[in-house]
C-alpha positions as CSV (number, residue, x, y, z in Angstrom):
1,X,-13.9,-76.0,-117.4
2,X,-14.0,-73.0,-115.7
3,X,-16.8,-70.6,-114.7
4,X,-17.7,-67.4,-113.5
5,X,-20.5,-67.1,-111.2
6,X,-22.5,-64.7,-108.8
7,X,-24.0,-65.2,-105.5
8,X,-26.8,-64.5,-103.7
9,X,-26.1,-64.0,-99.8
10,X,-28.4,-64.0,-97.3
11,X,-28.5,-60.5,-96.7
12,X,-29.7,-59.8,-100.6
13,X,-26.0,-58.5,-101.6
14,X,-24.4,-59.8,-104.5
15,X,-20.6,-61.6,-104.6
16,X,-19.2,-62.5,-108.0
17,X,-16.1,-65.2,-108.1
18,X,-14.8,-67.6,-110.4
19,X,-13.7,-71.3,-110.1
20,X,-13.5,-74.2,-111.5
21,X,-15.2,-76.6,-109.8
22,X,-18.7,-74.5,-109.9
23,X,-20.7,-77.1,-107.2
24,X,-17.7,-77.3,-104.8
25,X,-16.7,-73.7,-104.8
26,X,-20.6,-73.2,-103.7
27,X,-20.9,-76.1,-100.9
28,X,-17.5,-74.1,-99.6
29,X,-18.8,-70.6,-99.8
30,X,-22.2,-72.0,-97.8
31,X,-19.6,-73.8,-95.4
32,X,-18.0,-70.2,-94.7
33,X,-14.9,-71.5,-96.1
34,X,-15.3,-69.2,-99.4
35,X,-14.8,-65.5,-99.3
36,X,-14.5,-63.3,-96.2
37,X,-17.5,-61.6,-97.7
38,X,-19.6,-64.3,-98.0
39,X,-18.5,-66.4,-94.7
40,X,-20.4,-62.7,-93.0
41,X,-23.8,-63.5,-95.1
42,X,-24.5,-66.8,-95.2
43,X,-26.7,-68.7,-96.8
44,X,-25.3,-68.3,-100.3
45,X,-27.3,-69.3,-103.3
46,X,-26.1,-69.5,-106.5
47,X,-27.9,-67.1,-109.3
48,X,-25.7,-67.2,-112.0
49,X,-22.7,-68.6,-113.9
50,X,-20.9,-68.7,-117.3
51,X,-18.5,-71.4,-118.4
52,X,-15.4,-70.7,-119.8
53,X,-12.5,-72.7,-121.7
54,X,-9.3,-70.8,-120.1
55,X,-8.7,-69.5,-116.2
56,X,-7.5,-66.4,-118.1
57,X,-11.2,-65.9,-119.7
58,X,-13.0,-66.4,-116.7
59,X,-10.6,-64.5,-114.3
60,X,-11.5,-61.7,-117.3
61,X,-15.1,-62.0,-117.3
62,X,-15.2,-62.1,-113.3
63,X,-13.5,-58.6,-113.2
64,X,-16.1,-57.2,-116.0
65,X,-18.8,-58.3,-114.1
66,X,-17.7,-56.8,-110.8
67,X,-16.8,-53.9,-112.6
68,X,-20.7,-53.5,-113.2
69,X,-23.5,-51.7,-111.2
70,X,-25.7,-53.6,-108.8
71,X,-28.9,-53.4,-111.8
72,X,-26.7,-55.0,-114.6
73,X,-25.8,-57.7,-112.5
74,X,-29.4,-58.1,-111.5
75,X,-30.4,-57.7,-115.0
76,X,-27.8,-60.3,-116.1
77,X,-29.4,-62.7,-113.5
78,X,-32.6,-61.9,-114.8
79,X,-31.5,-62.9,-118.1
80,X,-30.5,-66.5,-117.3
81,X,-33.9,-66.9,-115.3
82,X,-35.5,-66.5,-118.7
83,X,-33.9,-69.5,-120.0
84,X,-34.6,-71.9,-116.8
């Protein structure tokens, strides 16, 4: 499986990546072995993710989704928050 997710750093920014192993990728990112952005602004939290069958679909949705503005991403994360 793989997934899309977004981030929550410490200093309220958002990061979006993709993996797919969703749990490891966010111990590493908290470990400040993820992305140069998110090894600056640690803690991380994870806010949001989408699971995809193919790398190609996720690597796809990841660039969609960092294509957005800030309030569609927040609105996105809002969105899964609905269905906790």
């Amino acid at each position: 499986m793989n997934y899309v997710y977004i981030l929550c750093c410490g200093d309220g920014s958002l990061y979006t990546g993709w993996t797919n192993d969703l749990e490891k990728r966010v111990e590493a990112h908290n470990r400040g072995l993820g992305a140069r952005y998110t090894k600056a602004r640690l803690p991380v939290r994870l806010v949001y993710s989408e699971r995809f069958e193919s790398k190609q679909e996720a690597m796809q949705r990841e660039w969609a989704i960092k294509r957005l503005p800030r309030s569609r991403k927040l609105a996105l994360i809002r969105g899964m928050e609905a269905f906790s």
